[in-house]
FIVEX-950423 format. One record per residue: residue number from 0; residue in one letter; x, y, z of N, C-alpha, C, CB in turn. Coordinates in steps of 0.02 Angstrom, whole numbers, plus 50000, padded with zeros to 5 digits. Last residue first. Glycine has a CB too. Example, Ala and Ser with C-alpha at 12.3 -4.5 7.8 and 13.67 -1.06 7.14 Angstrom:
! residues 2
+-----+-----+-------+-------+-------+-------+-------+-------+-------+-------+-------+-------+-------+-------+
!   n ! res !   n.x !   n.y !   n.z !  ca.x !  ca.y !  ca.z !   c.x !   c.y !   c.z !  cb.x !  cb.y !  cb.z !
+-----+-----+-------+-------+-------+-------+-------+-------+-------+-------+-------+-------+-------+-------+
!   1 !   s ! 50642 ! 49888 ! 50354 ! 50684 ! 49947 ! 50357 ! 50645 ! 50002 ! 50394 ! 50704 ! 49970 ! 50286 !
!   0 !   a ! 50660 ! 49716 ! 50390 ! 50615 ! 49775 ! 50390 ! 50660 ! 49835 ! 50390 ! 50565 ! 49776 ! 50452 !
+-----+-----+-------+-------+-------+-------+-------+-------+-------+-------+-------+-------+-------+-------+
***
This chain:
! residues 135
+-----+-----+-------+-------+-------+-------+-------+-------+-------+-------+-------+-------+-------+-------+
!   n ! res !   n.x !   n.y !   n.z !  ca.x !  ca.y !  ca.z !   c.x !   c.y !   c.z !  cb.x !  cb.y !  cb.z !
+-----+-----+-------+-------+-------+-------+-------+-------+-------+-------+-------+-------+-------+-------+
! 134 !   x ! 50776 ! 51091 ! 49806 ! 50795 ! 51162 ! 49786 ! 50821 ! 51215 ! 49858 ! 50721 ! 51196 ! 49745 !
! 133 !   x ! 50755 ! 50966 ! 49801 ! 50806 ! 50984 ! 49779 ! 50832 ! 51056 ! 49771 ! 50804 ! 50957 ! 49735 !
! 132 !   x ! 50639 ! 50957 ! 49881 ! 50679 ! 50926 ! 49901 ! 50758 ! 50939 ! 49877 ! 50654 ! 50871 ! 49891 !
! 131 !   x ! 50552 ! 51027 ! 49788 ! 50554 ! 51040 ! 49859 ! 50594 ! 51022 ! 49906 ! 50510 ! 51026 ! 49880 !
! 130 !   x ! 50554 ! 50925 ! 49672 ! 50576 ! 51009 ! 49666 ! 50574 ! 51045 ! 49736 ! 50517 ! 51056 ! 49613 !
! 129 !   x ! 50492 ! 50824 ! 49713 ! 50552 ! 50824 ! 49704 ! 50597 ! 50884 ! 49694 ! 50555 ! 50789 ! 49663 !
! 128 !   x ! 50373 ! 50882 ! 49734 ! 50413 ! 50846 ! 49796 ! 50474 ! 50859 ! 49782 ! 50406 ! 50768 ! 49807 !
! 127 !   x ! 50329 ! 50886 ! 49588 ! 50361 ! 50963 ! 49648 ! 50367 ! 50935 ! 49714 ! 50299 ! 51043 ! 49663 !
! 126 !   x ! 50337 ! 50766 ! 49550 ! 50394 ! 50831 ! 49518 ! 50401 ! 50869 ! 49561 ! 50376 ! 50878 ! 49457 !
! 125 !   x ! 50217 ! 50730 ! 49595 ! 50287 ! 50701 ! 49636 ! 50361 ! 50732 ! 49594 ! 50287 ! 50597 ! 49632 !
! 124 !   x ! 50136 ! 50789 ! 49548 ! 50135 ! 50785 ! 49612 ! 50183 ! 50788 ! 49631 ! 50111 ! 50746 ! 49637 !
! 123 !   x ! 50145 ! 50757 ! 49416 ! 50146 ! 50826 ! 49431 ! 50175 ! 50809 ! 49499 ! 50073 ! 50871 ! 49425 !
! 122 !   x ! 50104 ! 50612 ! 49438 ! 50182 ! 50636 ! 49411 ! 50194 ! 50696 ! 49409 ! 50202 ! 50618 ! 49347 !
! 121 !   x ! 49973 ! 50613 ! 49472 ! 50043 ! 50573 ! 49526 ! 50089 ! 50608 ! 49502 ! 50069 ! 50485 ! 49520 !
! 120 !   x ! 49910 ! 50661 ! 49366 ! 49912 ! 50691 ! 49402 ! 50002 ! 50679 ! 49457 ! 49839 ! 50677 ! 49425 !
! 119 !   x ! 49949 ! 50543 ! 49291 ! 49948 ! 50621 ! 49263 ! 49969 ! 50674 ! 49328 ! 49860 ! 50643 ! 49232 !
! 118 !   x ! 49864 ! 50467 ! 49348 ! 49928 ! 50450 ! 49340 ! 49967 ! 50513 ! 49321 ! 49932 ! 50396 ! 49290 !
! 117 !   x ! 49734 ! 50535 ! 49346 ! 49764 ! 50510 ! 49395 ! 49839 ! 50471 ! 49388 ! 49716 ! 50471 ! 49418 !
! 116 !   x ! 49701 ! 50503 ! 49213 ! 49698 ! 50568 ! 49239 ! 49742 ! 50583 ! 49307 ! 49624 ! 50581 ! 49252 !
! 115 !   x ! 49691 ! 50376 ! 49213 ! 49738 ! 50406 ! 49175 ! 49749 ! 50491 ! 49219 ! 49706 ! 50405 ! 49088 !
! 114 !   x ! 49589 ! 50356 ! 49287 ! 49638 ! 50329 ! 49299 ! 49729 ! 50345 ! 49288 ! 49616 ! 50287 ! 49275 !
! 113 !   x ! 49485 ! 50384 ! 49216 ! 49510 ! 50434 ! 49276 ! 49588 ! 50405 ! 49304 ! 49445 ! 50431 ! 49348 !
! 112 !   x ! 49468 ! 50304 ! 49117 ! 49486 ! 50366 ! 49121 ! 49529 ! 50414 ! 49148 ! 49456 ! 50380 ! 49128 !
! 111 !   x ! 49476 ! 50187 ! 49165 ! 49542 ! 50197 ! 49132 ! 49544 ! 50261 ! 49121 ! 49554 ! 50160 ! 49071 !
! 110 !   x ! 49403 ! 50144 ! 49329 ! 49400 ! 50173 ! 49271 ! 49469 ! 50207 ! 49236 ! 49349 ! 50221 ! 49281 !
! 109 !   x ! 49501 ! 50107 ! 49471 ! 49486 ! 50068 ! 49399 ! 49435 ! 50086 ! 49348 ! 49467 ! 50003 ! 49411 !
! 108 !   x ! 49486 ! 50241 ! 49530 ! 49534 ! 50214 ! 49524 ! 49542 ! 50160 ! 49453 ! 49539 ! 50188 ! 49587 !
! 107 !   x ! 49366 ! 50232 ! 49596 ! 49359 ! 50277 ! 49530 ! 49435 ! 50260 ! 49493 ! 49347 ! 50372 ! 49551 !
! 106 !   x ! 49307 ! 50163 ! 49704 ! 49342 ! 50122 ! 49638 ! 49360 ! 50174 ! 49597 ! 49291 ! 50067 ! 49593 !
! 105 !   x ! 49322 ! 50198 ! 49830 ! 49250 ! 50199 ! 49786 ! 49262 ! 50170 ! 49714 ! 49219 ! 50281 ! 49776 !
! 104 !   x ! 49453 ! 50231 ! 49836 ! 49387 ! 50230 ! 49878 ! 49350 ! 50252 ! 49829 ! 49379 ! 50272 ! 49945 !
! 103 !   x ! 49579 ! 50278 ! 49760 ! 49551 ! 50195 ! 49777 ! 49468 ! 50208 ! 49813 ! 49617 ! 50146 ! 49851 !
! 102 !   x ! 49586 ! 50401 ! 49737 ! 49569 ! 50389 ! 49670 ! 49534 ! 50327 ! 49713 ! 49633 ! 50380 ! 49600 !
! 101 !   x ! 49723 ! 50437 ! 49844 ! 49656 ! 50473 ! 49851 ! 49591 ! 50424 ! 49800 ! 49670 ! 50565 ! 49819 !
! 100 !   x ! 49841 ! 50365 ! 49806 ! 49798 ! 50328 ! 49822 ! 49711 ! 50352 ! 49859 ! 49840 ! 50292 ! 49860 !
!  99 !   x ! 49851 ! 50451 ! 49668 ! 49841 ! 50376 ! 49669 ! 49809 ! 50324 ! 49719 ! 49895 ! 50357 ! 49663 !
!  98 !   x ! 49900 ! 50567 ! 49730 ! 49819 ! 50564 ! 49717 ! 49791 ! 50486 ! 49712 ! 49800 ! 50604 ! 49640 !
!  97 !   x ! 49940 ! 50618 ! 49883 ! 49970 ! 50544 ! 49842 ! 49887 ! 50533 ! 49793 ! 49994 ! 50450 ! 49922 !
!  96 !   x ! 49984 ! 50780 ! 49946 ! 49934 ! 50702 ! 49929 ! 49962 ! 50656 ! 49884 ! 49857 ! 50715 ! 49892 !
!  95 !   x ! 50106 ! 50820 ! 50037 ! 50083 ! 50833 ! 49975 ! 50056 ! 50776 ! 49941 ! 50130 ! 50862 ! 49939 !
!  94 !   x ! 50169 ! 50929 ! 50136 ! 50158 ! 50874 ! 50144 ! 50115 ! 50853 ! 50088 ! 50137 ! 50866 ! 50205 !
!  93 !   x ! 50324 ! 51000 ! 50216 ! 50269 ! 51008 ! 50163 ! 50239 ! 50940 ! 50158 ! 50298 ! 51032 ! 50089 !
!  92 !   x ! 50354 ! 51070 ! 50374 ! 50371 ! 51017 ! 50334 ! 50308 ! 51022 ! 50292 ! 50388 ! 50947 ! 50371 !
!  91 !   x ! 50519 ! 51175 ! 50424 ! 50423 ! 51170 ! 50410 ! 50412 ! 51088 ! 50376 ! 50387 ! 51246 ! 50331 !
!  90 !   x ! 50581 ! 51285 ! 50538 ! 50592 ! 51236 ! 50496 ! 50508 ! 51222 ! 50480 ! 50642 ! 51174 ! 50531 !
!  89 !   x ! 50589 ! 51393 ! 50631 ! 50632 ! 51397 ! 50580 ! 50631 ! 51350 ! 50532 ! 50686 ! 51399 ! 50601 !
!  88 !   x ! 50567 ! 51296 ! 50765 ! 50600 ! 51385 ! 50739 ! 50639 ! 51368 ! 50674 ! 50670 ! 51431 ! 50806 !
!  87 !   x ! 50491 ! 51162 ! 50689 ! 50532 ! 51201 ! 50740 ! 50531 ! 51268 ! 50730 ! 50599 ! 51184 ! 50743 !
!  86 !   x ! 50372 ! 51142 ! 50584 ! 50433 ! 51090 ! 50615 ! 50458 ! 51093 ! 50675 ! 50492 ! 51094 ! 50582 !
!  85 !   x ! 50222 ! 51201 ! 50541 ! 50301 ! 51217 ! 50559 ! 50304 ! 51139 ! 50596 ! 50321 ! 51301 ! 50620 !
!  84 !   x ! 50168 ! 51144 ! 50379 ! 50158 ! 51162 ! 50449 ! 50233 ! 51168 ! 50489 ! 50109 ! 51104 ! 50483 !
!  83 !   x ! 50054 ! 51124 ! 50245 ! 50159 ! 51146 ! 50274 ! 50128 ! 51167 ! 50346 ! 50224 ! 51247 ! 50217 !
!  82 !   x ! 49961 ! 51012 ! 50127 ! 49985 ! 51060 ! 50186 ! 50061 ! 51072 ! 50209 ! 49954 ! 51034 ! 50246 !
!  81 !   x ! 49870 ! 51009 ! 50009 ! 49957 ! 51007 ! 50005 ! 49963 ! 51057 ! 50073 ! 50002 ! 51049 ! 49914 !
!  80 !   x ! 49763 ! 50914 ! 49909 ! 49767 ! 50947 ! 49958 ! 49847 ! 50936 ! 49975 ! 49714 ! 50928 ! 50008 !
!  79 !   x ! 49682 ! 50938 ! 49769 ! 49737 ! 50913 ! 49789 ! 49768 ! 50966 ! 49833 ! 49778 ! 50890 ! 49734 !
!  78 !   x ! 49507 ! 50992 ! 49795 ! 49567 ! 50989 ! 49746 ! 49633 ! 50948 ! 49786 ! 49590 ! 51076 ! 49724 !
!  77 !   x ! 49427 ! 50817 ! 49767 ! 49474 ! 50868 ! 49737 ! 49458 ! 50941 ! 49783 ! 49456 ! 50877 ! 49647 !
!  76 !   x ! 49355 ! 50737 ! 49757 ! 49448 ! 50710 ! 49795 ! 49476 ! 50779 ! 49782 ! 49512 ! 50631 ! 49740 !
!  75 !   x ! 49242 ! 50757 ! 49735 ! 49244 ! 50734 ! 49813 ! 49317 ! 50730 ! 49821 ! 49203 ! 50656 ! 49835 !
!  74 !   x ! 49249 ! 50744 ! 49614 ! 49250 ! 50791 ! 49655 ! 49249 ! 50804 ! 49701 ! 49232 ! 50812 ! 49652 !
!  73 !   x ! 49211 ! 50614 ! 49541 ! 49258 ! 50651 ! 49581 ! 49293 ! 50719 ! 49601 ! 49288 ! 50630 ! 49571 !
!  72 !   x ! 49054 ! 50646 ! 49524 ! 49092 ! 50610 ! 49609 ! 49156 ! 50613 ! 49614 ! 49085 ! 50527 ! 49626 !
!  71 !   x ! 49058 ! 50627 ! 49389 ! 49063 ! 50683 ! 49415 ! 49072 ! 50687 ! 49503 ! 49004 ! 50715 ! 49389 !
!  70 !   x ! 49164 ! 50605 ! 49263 ! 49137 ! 50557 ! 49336 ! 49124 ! 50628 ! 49403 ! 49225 ! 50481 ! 49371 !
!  69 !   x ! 49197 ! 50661 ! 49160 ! 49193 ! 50590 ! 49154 ! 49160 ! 50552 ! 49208 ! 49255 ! 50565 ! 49147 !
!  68 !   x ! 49238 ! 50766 ! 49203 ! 49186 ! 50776 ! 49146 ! 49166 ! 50708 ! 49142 ! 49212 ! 50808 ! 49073 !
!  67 !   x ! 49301 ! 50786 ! 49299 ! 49224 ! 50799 ! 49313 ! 49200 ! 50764 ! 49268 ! 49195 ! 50869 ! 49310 !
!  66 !   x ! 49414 ! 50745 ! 49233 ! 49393 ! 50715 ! 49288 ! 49315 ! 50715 ! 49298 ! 49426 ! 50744 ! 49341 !
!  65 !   x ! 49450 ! 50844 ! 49171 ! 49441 ! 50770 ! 49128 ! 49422 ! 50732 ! 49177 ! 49507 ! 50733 ! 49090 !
!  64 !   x ! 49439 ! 50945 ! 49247 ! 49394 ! 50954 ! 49230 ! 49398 ! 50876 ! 49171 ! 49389 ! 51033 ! 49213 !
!  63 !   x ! 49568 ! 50917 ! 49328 ! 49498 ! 50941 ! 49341 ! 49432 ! 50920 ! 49300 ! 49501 ! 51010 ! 49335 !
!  62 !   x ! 49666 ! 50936 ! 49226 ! 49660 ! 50886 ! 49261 ! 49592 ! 50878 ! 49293 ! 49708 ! 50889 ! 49302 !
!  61 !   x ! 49645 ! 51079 ! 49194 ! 49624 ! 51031 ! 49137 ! 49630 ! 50944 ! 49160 ! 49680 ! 51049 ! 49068 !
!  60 !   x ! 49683 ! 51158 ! 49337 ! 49621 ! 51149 ! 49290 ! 49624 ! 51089 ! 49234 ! 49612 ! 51218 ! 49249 !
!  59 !   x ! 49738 ! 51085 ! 49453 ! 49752 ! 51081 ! 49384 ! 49693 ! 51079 ! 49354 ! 49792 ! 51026 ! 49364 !
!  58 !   x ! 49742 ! 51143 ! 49627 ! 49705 ! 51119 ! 49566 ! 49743 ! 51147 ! 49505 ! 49627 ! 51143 ! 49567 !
!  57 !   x ! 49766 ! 51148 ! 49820 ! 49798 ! 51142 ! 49732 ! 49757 ! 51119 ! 49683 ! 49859 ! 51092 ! 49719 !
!  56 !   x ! 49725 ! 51220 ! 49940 ! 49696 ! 51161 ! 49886 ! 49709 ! 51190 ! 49826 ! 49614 ! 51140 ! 49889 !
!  55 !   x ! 49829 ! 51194 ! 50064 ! 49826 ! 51233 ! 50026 ! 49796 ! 51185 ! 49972 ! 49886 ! 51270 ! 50018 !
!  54 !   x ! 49828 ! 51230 ! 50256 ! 49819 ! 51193 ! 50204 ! 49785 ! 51208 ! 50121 ! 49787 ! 51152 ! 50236 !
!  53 !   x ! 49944 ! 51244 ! 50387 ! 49891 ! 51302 ! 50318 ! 49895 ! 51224 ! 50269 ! 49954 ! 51410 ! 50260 !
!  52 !   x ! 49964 ! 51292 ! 50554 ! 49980 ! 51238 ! 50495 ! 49900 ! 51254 ! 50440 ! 49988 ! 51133 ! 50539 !
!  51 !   x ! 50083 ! 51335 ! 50687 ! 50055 ! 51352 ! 50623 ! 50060 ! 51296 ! 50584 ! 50086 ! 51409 ! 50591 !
!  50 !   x ! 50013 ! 51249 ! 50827 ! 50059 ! 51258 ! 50781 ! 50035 ! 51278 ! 50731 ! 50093 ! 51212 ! 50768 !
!  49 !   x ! 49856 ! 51324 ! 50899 ! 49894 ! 51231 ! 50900 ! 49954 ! 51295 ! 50837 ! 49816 ! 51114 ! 50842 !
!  48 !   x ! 49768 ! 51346 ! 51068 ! 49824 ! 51342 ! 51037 ! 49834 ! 51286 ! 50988 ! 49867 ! 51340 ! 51082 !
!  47 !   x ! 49601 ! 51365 ! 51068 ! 49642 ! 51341 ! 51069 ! 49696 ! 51344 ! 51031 ! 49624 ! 51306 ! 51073 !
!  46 !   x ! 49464 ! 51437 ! 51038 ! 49514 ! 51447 ! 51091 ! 49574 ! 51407 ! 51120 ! 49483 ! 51453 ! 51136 !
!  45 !   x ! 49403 ! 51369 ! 50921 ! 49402 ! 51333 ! 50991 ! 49438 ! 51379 ! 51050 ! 49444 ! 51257 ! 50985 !
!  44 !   x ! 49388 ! 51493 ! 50828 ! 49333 ! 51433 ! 50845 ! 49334 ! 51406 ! 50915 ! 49344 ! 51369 ! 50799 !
!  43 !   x ! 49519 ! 51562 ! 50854 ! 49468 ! 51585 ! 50832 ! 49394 ! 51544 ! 50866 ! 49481 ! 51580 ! 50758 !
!  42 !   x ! 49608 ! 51442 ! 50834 ! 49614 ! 51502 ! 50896 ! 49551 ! 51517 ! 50896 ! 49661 ! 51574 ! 50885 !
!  41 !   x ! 49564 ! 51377 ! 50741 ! 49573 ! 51329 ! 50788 ! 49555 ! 51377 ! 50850 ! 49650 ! 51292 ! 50787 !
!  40 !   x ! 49597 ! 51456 ! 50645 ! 49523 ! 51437 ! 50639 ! 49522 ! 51405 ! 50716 ! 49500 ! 51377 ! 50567 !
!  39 !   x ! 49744 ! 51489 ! 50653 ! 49703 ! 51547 ! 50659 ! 49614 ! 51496 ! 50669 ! 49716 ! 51611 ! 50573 !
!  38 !   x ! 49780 ! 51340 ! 50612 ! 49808 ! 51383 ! 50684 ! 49771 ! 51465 ! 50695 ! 49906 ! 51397 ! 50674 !
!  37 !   x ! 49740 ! 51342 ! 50484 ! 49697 ! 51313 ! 50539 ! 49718 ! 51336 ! 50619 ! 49702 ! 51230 ! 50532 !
!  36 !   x ! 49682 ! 51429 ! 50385 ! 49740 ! 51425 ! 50399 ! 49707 ! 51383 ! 50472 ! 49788 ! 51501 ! 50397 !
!  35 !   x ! 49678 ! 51372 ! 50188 ! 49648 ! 51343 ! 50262 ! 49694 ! 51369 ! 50324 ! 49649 ! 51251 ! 50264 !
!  34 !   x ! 49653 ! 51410 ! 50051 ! 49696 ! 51397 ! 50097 ! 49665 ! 51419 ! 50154 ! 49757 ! 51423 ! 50086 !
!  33 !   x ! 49608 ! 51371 ! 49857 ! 49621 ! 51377 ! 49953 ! 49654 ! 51386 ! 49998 ! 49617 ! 51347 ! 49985 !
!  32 !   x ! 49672 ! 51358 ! 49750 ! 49590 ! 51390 ! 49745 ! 49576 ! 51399 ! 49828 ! 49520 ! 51324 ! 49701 !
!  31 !   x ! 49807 ! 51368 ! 49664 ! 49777 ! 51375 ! 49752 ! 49709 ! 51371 ! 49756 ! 49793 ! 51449 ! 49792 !
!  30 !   x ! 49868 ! 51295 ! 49500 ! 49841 ! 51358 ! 49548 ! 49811 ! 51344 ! 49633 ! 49772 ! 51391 ! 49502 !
!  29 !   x ! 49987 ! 51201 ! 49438 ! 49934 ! 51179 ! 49492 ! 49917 ! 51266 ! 49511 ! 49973 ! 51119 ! 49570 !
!  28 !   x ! 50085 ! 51168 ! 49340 ! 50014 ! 51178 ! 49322 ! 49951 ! 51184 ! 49363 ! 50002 ! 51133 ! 49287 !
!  27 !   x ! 50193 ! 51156 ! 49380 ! 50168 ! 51105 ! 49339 ! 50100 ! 51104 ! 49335 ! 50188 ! 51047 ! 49357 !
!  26 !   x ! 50231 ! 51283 ! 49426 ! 50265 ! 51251 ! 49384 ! 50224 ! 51174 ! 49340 ! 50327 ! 51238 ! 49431 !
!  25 !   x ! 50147 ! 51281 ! 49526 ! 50123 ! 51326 ! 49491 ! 50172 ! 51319 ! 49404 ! 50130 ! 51400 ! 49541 !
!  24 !   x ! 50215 ! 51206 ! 49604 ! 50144 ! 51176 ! 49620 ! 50116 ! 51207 ! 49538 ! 50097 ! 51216 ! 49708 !
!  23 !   x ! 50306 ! 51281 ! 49665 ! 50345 ! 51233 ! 49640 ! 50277 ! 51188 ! 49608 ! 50398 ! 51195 ! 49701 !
!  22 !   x ! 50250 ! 51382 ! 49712 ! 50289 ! 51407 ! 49646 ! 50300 ! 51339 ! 49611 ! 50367 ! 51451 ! 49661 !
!  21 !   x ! 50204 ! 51328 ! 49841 ! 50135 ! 51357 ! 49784 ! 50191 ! 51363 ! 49723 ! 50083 ! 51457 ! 49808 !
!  20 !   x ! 50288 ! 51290 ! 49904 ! 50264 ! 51224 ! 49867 ! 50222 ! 51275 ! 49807 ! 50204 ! 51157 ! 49926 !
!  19 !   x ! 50362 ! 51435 ! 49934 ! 50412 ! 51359 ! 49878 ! 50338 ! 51327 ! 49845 ! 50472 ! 51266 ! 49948 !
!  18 !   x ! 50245 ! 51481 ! 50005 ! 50289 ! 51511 ! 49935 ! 50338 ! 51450 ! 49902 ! 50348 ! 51584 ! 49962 !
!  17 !   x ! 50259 ! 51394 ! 50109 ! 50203 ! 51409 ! 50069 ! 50217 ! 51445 ! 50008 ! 50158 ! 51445 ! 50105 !
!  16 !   x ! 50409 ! 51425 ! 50161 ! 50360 ! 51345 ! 50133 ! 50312 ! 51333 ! 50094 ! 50325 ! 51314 ! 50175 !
!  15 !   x ! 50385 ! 51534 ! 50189 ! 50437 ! 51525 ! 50150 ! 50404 ! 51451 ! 50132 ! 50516 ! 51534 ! 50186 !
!  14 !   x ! 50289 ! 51525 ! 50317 ! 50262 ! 51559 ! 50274 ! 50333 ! 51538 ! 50187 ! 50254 ! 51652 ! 50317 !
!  13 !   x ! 50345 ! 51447 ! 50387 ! 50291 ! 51408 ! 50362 ! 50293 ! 51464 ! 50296 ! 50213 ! 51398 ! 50418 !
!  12 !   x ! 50545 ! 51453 ! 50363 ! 50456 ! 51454 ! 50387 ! 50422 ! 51429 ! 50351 ! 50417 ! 51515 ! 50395 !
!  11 !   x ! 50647 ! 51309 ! 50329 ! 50609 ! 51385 ! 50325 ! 50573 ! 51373 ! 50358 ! 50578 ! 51419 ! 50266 !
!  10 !   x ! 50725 ! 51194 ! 50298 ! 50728 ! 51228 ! 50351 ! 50703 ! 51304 ! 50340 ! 50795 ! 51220 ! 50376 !
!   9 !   x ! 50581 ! 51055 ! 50260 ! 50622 ! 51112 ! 50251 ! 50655 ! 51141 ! 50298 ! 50594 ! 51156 ! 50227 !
!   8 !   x ! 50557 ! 50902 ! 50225 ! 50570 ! 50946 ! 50278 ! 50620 ! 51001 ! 50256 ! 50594 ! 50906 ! 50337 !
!   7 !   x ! 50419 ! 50840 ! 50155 ! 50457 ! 50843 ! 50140 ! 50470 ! 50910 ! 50188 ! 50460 ! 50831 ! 50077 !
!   6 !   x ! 50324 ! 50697 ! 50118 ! 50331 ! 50719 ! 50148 ! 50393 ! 50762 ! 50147 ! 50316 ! 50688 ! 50177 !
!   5 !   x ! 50175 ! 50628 ! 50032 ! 50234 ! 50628 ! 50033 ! 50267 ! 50689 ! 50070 ! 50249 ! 50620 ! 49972 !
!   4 !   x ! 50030 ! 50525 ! 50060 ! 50049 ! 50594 ! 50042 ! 50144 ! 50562 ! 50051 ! 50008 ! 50672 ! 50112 !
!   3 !   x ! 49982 ! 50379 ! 50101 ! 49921 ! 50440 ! 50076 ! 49966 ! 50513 ! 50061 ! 49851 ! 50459 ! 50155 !
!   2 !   x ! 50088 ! 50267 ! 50030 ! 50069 ! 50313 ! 50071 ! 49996 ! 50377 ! 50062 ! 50133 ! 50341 ! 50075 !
!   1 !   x ! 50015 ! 50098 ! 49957 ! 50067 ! 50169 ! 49947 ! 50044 ! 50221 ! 50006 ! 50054 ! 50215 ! 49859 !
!   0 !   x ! 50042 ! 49941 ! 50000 ! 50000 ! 50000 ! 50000 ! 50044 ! 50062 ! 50000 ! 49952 ! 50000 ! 50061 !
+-----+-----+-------+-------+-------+-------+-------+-------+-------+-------+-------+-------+-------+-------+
***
């Protein structure tokens, strides 16, 4: 079984984290349509402390939409969720869905469509891991 995301430790801030994955995200075609900051929703809502951690919903329009167009339930996986949360002073870690194995529940996985779409996708994904890791 493959992991649900991939993980990757920077020594920046959150906020420097959030600028790498979005550039490195925006390179292969991914725009933000979100961001979640949850250490403000958490304060806010519960009165509770927690670590900065922002979650950012990446979408590939034309990935998107060969998706909808074919199955419209998946939309339920989308968009491709990519959180950074701090590490330490000074450090963060990016964390960045595994769509392949988002795709298994519910089977949408074995339609060849989406499937494809979803392989497509994995290999964007795992370019800007790798561009997060090497840069």
């Amino acid at each position: 079984m493959e992991t649900v995301g991939w993980d990757v430790s920077l020594s920046e801030t959150v906020d420097a984290g959030i600028e790498r994955a979005t550039a490195a995200l925006k390179e292969e075609g991914f725009g933000i349509l979100t961001r979640v900051d949850v250490h403000k929703a958490f304060s806010e809502k519960l009165g509770k402390d927690f670590r900065p951690y922002v979650i950012l919903g990446a979408c590939n329009p034309s990935l998107a939409y060969r998706a909808l167009e074919k199955r419209p339930e998946a939309g339920l996986l989308l968009p491709c969720n990519v959180v950074v949360e701090e590490a330490g002073p000074g450090r963060c870690v990016v964390r960045v869905v595994n769509p392949a194995e988002m795709m298994k529940p519910g089977g949408l996985d074995q339609d060849p469509d989406l499937a494809a779409v979803g392989k497509e996708a994995d290999a964007k994904l795992r370019r800007v891991v790798e561009k997060l890791r090497t840069a």
